[in-house]
N, C-alpha and C positions, 0 to 999 in steps of 0.2 A: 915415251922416253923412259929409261931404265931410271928406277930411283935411286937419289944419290946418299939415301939415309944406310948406315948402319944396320945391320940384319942383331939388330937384340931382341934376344927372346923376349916371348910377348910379356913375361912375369915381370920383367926389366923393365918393360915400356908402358905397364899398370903402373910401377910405382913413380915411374916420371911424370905420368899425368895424374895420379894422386897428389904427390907432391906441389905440381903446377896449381893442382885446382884448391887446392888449402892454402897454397900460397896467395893466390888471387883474395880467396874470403879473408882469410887474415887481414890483406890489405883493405878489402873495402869493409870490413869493420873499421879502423884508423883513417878512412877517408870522412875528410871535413867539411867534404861537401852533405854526406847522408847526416842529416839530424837527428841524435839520437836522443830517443827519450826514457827517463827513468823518472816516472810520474807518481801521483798518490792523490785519491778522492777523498780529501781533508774534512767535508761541508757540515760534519760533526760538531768541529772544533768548539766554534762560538758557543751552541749549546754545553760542549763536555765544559768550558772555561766558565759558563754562569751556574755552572754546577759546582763550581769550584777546584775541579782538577790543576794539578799544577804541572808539569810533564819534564821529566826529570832523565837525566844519566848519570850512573855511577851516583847518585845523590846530590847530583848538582841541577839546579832547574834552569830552564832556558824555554823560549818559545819555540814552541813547536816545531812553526815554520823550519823555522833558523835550524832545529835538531836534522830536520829530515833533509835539510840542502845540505847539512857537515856531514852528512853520512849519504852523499851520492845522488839523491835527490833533485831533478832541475826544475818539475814540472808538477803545477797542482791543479786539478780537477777539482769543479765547484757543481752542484747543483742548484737549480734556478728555478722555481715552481711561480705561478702567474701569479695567485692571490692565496697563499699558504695561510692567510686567518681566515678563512671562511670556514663556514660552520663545519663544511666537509673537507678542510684541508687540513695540510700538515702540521701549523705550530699557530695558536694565537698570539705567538710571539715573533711572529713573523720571523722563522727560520729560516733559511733557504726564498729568502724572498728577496726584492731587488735591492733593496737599500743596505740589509746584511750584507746581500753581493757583493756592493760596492763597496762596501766597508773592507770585507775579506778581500777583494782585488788590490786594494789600497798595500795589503799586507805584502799578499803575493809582488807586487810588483817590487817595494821598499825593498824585498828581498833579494830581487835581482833573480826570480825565477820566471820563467813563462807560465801560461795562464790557459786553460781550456773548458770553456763554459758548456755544461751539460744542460741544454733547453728540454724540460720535461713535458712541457706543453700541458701541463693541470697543474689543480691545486694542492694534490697529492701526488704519493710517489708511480710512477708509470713504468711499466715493466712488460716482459710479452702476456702475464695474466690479466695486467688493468694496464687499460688506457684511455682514463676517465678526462672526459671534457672540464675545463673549468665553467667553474655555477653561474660564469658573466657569459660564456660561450654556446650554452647548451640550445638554447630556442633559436641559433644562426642560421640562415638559409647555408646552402653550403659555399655562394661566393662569397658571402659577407664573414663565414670561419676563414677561408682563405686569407679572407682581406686580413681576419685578425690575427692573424699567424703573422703575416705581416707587418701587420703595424706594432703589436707588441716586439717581434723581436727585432724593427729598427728601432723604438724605442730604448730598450734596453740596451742596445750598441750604442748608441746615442749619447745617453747618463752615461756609461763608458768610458766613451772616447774623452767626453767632455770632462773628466778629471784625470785623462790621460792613464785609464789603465783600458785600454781595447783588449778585448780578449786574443792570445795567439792563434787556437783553433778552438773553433764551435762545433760543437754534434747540434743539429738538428734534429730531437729528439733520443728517446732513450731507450736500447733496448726495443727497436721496432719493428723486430720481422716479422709479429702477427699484424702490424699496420699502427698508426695512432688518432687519436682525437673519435675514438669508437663511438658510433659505428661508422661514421662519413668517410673514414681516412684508415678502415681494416686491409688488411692486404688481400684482402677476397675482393675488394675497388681499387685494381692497384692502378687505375689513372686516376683517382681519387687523391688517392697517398702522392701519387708524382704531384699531382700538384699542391698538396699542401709542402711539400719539400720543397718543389721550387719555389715559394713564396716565402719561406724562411728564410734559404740561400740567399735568394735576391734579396732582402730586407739587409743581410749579412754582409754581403757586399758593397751597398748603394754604400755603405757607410764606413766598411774598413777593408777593404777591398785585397789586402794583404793577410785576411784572416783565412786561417785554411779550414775546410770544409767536410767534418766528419762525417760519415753515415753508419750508427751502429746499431747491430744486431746481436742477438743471444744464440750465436749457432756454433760455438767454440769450436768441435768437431765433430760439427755436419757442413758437412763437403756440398752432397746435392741440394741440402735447403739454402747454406748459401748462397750457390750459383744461380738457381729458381730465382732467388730474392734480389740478388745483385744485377742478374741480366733483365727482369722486368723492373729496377728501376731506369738502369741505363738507355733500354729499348725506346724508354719513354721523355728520354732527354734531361734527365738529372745529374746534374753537373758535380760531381764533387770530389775529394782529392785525396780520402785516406776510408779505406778500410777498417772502422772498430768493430773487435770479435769480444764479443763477455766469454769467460771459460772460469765453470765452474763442476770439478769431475760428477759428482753428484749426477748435474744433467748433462753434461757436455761429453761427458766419454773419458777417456783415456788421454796420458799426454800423445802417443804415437796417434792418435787419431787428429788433436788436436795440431799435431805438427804435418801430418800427411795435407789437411785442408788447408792452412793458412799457408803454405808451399805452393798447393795450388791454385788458391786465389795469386797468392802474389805472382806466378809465370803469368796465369792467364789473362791479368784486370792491366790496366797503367796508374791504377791507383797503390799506393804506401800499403800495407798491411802493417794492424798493432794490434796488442789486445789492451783492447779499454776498459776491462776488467778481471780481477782475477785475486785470491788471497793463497790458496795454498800450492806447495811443489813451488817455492819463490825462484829458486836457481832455475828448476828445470824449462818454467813457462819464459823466463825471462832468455836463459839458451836457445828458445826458438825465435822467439821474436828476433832477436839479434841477428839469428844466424840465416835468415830469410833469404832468399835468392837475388829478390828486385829490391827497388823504391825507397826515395828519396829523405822518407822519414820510417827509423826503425821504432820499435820500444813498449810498453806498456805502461800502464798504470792500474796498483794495486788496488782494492775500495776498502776504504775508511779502515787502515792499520793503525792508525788512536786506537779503535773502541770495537771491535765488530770481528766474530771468526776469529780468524787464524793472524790476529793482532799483535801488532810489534813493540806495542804498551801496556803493561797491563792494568786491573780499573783504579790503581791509583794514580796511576800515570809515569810511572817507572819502565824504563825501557827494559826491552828482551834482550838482551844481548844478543844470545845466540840465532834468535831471526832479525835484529837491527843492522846487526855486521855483518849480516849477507851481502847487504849493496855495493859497503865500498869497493868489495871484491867485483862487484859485477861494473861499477862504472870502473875502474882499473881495464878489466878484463876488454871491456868493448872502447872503452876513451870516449865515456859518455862525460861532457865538460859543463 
């Protein structure tokens, strides 16, 4: 059948489906269906506050919290460490431990922001160079570690729910693509790791079954170690519903690298793509997340812009202005609410 379209030159018919296909992203940024996130890994706080920091704008003090939702902010990332007073952990004052948690949940919620609990799975901080066992975990056969991945993180769902602040999404450890709970759970045993993952998931669910299910890695922009790390979790039946990418340029590469891979994670997975960490290039890391192809939750979160890097307070606690008032622009720009 002869076609009934108009013979416009093809330079004509570039810019109609230009314009179509911007039009489209324009629209599903402002669609209320994708939940967009503009987050920030706060787990400092407590400490910078028994330090005595006061956190301030323009010279006016306010809680933190409260500063970072005025200015675009919806989403706070916590970190969560098993037994942080132990001789080899993180704080004898029990930092980043559960009761802190629950403390700082209390905040987050009052606030009316969502909530995304960082399970580090030790007593210290875990990262792709340590992924140190906690000192109650080390002598476990490897199904009674299982077991205890388990039970601690329904436990701590648990304390949670029961003062009504359930976390919105959980990572199941942090920063994992060399594997965790070393050596049982390296990614060199990657059925090992599958299943200490799905025994967290499941703990995660049995009890809030609503809570959605991070899985992050340190591969900003690395394309192929992603997919390596993502397809041998999948292969092996691990359930989960977003994508977290750490991106820090240093290791990670370039932002065009880092936009070329989380592009194509997002075509190729049915999982959300975010990056769950990240401090510098604020606008530019945050224009990629947003402007992603798929999936149903867009966004990032910064780590610890209180106190750390490329900080959006400085150490007396006075805001930056000129990186604070990036955000509003940036929830304006995407109708992050």
């Amino acid at each position: 059948m002869k076609s009934m379209l108009p013979s416009f030159p093809i330079s004509i018919l570039s810019i109609l489906f230009l314009f179509q296909s911007n039009s489209f992203a324009s629209a599903n940024q402002k669609n209320p269906s994708v939940e967009k996130i503009i987050g920030a890994d706060i787990s400092f706080l407590p400490q910078l506050e028994d330090e005595g920091i006061k956190f301030s704008v323009d010279g006016k003090q306010g809680d933190a919290i409260q500063i970072l939702k005025d200015h675009g902010f919806n989403y706070i990332r916590l970190r969560i460490f098993v037994n942080p007073e132990t001789d080899s952990g993180y704080s004898k004052k029990g930092y980043c431990g559960l009761e802190q948690t629950k403390q700082m949940a209390k905040r987050i919620k009052a606030a009316n922001m969502k909530f995304l609990l960082d399970f580090h799975y030790s007593d210290y901080w875990a990262d792709p160079g340590k992924q140190f066992k906690p000192a109650a975990w080390k002598k476990l056969s490897f199904d009674d570690l299982t077991k205890a991945v388990h039970d601690y993180t329904k436990n701590v769902m648990t304390e949670l729910k029961n003062q009504g602040t359930s976390p919105d999404m959980v990572q199941i450890g942090n920063e994992i693509n060399h594997g965790m709970l070393w050596p049982d759970g390296s990614f060199t045993q990657p059925d090992n790791l599958a299943a200490l993952l799905k025994a967290g998931i499941s703990a995660v669910k049995e009890v809030s079954p609503s809570t959605k299910i991070m899985l992050h890695i340190a591969l900003g922009g690395e394309n192929a170690e992603s997919r390596q790390w993502l397809d041998a979790m999948i292969s092996r039946g691990v359930d989960f519903d977003v994508i977290g990418e750490s991106y820090y340029p240093q290791w990670h590469g370039t932002l065009d690298s880092l936009k070329k891979n989380l592009t194509d994670l997002s075509q190729r997975y049915k999982q959300s793509v975010v990056v769950a960490e990240y401090t510098q290039h604020k606008t530019e890391v945050n224009d990629i997340a947003f402007s992603l192809p798929k999936g149903n939750i867009k966004g990032t979160f910064i780590w610890e812009p209180l106190s750390t890097w490329e900080e959006i307070f400085d150490k007396n606690g006075e805001s930056i202005d000129d990186l604070l008032n990036i955000y509003p622009a940036i929830a304006k720009k995407y109708a992050v609410k």
